[in-house]
C-alpha positions in Angstrom: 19.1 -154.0 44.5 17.3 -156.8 46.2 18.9 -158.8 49.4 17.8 -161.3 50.9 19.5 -163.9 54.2 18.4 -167.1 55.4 18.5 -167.9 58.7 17.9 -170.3 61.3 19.2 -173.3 62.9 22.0 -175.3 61.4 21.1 -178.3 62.9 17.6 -180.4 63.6 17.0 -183.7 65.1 15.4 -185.9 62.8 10.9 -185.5 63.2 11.1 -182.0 64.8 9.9 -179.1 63.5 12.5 -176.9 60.9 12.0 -173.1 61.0 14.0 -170.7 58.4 13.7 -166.9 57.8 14.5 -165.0 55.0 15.0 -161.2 55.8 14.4 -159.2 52.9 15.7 -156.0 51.7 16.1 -153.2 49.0 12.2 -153.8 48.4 9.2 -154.7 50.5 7.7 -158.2 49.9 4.2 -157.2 50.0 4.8 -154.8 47.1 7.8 -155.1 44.8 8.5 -158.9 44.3 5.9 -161.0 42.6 6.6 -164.2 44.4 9.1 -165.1 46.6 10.3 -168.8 47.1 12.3 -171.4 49.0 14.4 -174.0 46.9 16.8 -176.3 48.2 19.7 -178.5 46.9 20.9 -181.7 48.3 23.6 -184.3 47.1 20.9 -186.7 46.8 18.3 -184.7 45.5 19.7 -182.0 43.7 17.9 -178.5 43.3 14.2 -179.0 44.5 11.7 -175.8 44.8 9.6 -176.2 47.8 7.1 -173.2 48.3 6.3 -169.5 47.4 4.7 -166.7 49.4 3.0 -164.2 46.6 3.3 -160.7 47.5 -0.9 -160.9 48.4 0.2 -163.3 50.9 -0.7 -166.4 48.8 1.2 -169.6 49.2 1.9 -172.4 47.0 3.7 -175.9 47.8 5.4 -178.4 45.9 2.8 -181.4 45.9 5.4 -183.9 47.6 6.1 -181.7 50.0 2.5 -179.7 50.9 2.0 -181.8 53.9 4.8 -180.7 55.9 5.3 -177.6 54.8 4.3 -173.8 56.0 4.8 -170.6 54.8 4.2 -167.1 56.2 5.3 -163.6 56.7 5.5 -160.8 59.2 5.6 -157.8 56.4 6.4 -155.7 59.2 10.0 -157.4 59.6 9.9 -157.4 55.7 10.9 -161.1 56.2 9.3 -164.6 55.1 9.3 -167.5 57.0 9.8 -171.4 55.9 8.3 -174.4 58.6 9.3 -178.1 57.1 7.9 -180.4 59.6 9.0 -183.9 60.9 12.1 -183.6 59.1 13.8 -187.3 58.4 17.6 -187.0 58.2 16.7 -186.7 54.0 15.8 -183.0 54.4 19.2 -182.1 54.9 20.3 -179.8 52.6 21.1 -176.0 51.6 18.1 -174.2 51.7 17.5 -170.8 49.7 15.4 -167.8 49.3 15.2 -166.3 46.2 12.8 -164.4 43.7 13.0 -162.2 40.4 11.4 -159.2 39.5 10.7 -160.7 35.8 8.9 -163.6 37.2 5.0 -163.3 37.0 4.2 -166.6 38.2 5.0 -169.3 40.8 8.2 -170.9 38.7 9.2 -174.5 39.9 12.0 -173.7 37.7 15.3 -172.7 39.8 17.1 -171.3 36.8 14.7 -168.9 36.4 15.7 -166.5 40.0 18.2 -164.0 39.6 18.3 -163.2 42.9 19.4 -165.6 45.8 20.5 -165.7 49.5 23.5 -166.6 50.4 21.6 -170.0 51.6 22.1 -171.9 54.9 23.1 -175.0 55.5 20.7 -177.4 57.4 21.5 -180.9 59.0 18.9 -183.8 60.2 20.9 -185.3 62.5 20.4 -186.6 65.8 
């Protein structure tokens, strides 16, 4: 069974740089999971896919947010890492990893993961 936790800061002042991790385990992320992705959901904005990390390493961003956004891996740490840069206090939100094993493609779709961190919450705040 597949377990993933999101971590990092819990607060950001607004235009730096916010950094998230997602430890993986129960599988390796270069080998068992498809794609893995980070959504997020706001009051504002509701649920809002951001970005996936393929198990080749391959990356893929949500158009309105490609510009600010990074995502690697260290496969070593089995873990994933989300960078969301010059963050306005709009960014704040829950943020999530999550994948499914059924999934074959890059999904923009968050109904379609079955399997979620618990999520953290991040505030843009100064």
């Amino acid at each position: 069974q597949v377990h993933s936790q999101e971590s990092g800061p819990g607060l950001v002042k607004p235009s730096q740089t916010l950094s998230l991790t997602c430890t993986v385990s129960g599988g390796s992320i270069a080998t068992d999971y498809y794609y893995w992705s980070w959504i997020r959901q706001s009051p504002g904005k509701g649920w809002e896919w951001m970005g996936a990390i393929a198990y080749s390493g391959s990356t893929y961003y949500s158009p309105s947010l490609q510009s600010r956004t990074s995502i690697s891996r260290d496969t070593s740490k089995n873990q994933f890492t989300l960078q969301l840069s010059s963050v306005p206090p709009e960014d704040t939100a829950v943020y999530y990893c999550a994948t499914d094993p059924r999934v074959r493609y890059v999904s923009f779709d968050p109904k379609e993961y079955g399997y979620w961190g618990q999520g953290t919450q991040v505030t843009v705040s100064s």
